[in-house]
C-alpha positions in Angstrom: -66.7 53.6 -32.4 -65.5 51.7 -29.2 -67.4 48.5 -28.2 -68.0 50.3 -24.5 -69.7 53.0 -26.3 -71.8 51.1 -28.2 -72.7 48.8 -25.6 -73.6 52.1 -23.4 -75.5 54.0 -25.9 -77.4 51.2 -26.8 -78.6 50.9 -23.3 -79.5 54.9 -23.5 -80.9 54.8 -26.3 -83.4 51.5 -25.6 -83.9 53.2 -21.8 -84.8 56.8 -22.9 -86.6 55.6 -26.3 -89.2 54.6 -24.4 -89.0 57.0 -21.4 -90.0 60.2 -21.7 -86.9 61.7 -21.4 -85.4 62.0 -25.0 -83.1 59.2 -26.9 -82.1 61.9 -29.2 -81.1 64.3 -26.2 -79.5 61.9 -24.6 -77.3 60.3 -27.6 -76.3 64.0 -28.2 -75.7 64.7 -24.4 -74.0 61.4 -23.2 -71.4 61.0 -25.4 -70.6 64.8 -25.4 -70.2 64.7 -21.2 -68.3 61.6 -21.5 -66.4 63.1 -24.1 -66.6 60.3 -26.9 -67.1 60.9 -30.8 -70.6 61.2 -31.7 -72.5 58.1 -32.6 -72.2 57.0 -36.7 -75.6 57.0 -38.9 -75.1 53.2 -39.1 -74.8 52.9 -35.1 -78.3 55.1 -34.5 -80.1 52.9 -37.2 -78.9 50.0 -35.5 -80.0 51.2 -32.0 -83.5 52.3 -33.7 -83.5 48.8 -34.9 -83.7 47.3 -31.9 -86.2 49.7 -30.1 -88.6 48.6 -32.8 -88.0 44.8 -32.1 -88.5 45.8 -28.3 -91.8 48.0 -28.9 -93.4 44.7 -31.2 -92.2 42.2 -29.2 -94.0 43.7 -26.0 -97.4 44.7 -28.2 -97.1 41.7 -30.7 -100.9 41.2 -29.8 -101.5 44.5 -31.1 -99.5 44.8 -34.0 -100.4 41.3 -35.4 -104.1 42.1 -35.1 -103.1 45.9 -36.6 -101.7 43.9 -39.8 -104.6 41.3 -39.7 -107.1 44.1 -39.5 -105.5 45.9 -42.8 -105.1 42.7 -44.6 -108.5 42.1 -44.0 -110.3 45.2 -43.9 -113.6 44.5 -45.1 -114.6 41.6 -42.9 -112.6 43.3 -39.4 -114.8 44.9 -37.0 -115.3 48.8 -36.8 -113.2 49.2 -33.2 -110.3 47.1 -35.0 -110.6 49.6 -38.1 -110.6 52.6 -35.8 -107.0 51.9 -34.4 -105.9 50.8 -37.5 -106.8 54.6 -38.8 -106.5 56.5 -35.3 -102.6 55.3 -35.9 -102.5 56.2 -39.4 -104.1 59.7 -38.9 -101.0 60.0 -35.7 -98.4 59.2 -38.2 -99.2 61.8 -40.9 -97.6 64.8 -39.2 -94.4 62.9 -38.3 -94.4 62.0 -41.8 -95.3 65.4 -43.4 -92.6 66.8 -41.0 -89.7 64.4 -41.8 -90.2 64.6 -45.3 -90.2 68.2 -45.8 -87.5 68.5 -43.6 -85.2 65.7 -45.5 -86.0 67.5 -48.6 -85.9 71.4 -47.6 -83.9 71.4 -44.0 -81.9 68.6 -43.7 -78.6 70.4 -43.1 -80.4 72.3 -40.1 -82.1 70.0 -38.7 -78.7 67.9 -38.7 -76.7 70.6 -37.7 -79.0 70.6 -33.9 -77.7 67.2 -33.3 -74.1 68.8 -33.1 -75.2 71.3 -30.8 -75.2 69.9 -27.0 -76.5 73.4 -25.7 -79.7 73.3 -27.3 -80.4 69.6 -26.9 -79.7 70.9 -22.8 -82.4 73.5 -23.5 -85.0 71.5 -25.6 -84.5 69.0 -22.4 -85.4 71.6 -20.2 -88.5 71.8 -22.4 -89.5 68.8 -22.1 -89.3 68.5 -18.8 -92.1 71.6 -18.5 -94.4 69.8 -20.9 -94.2 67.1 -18.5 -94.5 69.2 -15.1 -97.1 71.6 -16.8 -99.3 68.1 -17.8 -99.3 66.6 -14.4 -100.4 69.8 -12.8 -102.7 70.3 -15.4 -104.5 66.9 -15.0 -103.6 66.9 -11.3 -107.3 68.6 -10.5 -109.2 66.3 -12.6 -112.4 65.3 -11.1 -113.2 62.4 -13.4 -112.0 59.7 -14.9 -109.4 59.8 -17.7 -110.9 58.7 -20.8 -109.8 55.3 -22.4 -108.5 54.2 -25.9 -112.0 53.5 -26.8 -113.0 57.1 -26.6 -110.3 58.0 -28.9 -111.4 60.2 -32.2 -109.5 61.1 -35.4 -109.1 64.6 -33.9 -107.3 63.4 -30.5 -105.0 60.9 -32.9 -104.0 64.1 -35.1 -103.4 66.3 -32.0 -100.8 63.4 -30.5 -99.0 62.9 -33.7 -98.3 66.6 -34.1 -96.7 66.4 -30.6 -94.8 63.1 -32.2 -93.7 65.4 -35.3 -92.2 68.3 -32.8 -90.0 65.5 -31.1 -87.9 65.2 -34.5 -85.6 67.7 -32.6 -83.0 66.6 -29.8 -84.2 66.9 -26.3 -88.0 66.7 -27.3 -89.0 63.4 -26.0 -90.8 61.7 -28.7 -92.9 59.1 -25.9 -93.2 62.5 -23.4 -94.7 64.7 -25.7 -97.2 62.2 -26.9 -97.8 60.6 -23.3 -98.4 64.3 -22.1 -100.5 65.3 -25.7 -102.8 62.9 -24.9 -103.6 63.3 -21.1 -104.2 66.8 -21.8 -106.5 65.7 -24.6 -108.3 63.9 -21.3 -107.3 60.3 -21.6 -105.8 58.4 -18.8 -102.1 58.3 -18.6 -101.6 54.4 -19.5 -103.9 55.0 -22.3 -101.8 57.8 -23.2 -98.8 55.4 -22.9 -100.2 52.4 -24.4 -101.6 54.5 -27.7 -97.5 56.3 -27.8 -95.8 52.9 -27.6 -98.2 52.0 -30.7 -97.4 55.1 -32.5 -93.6 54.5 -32.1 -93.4 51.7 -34.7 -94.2 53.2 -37.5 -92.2 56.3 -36.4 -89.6 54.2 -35.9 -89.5 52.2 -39.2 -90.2 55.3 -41.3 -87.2 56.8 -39.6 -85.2 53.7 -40.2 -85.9 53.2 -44.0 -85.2 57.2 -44.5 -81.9 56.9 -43.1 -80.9 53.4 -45.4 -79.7 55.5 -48.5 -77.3 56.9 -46.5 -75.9 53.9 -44.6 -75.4 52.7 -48.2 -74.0 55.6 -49.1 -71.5 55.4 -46.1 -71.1 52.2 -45.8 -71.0 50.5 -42.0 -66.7 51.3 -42.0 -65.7 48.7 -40.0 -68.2 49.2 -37.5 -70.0 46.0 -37.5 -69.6 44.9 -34.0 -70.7 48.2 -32.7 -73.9 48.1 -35.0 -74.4 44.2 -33.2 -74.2 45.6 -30.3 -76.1 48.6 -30.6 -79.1 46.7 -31.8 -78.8 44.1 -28.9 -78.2 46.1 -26.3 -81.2 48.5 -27.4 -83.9 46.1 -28.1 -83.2 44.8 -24.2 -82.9 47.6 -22.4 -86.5 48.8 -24.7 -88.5 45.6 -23.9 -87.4 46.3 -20.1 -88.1 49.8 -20.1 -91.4 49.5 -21.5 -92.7 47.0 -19.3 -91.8 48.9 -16.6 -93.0 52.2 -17.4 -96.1 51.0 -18.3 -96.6 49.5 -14.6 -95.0 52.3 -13.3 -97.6 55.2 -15.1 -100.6 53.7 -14.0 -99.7 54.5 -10.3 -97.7 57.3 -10.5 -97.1 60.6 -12.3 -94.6 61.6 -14.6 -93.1 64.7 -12.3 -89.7 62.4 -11.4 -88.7 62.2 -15.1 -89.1 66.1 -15.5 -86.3 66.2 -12.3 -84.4 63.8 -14.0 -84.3 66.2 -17.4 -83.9 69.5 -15.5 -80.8 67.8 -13.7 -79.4 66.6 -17.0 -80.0 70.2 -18.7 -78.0 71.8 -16.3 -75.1 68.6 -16.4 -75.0 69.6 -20.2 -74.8 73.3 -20.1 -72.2 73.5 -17.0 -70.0 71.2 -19.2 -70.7 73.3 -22.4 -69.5 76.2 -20.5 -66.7 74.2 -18.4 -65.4 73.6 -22.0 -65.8 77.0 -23.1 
């Protein structure tokens, strides 16, 4: 894997982690417009890697009073135990998804990362869930609710729309972002409680895949694997400061242009190519 690659698709992958237009869409996509080789395993761990630096980094308040709250459990307040379990209760699905699929339909799920067509189409999917959202919350007459109204149903509801994003071109942060203002909350709640829910996603996803980076081995691609990780955790930290500025003034309807455009960039050149 080439160093401009990897310095590129760690950039993607850190932007569109945290976007909600799809990291796994668009490492499928962008290297098969550009015509390059697909990423390696060790590469996308390595780009992971440094989303989940990026995601602490900018919530480190969060997550060290999330590991303070379980270490001390009994003497933490009820509102600090409630995120504590609203995130564990989002993380099930995802969970209950990836492992069934790792043990039952890992060779099909595998085999849709190869496939540039329907990462194009789950784009286009996305990008409705997003449009559909906005105009269905468009008419609301009062105020989104807030991460304090949160209840163990709402948190299950948003990580099932985590566990559908395990497929390419289903934006992990869009389909929660969107889960969650339809569920009524206000869209940088909705953001704030996705960003959250990304770390364990994240690392889960990370230590699944470490068998087989053992397995393969990083062959010679240490550099890109540096660079991956570096250029990712950047361009994350930057992208999630900005879109969390950016979704408390305005609506998601841009990024569901930007995926519809990109749909139709992918299947022109899948049929360009024949």
């Amino acid at each position: 894997m080439g160093l401009l690659q990897a310095f590129v698709l760690g950039i993607v992958q850190g932007l569109t982690e945290f976007l909600p237009i799809s990291s796994s869409g668009h490492l499928v996509l962008v290297p098969f417009l550009f015509g390059w080789d697909e990423p390696t395993l060790a590469f996308v761990v390595a780009a992971h890697i440094g989303t989940l630096i990026a995601v602490i980094v900018v919530f480190w308040d969060e997550v060290k009073l999330v590991v303070q709250t379980v270490l001390k459990w009994k003497h933490a307040l009820e509102v600090e135990r409630a995120v504590v379990r609203f995130l564990a209760i989002g993380t099930v699905p995802a969970v209950v998804v990836g492992v069934v699929f790792e043990l039952i339909y890992r060779d099909k799920i595998e085999m849709t990362f190869e496939r540039p067509v329907l990462a194009s189409f789950l784009l286009g999917v996305t990008a409705w869930w997003l449009m559909s959202t906005e105009a269905n919350v468009a008419h609301r007459e009062v105020p989104g609710r807030i991460a304090r109204d949160m209840l163990p149903a709402d948190a299950g509801w948003i990580g099932v729309a985590q566990a559908v994003a395990i497929l390419p071109g289903i934006s992990r942060s869009g389909a929660t972002i969107a889960a969650g203002m339809r569920l009524g909350f206000a869209r940088d709640a909705a953001a704030r409680f996705s960003f959250l829910l990304a770390i364990p996603a994240i690392l889960g996803a990370t230590i699944l895949s470490l068998p087989d980076i053992v397995d393969q081995g990083l062959s010679g691609s240490g550099p890109a694997f540096v660079i991956g990780l570096v250029t990712s955790a950047g361009s994350g930290f930057i992208a999630i400061r900005w879109f969390l500025r950016l979704v408390a003034r305005r609506d998601m309807k841009p990024f569901g242009t930007y995926l519809v455009l990109m749909m139709v960039a992918g299947l022109l050149t899948a049929l360009a190519r024949g």
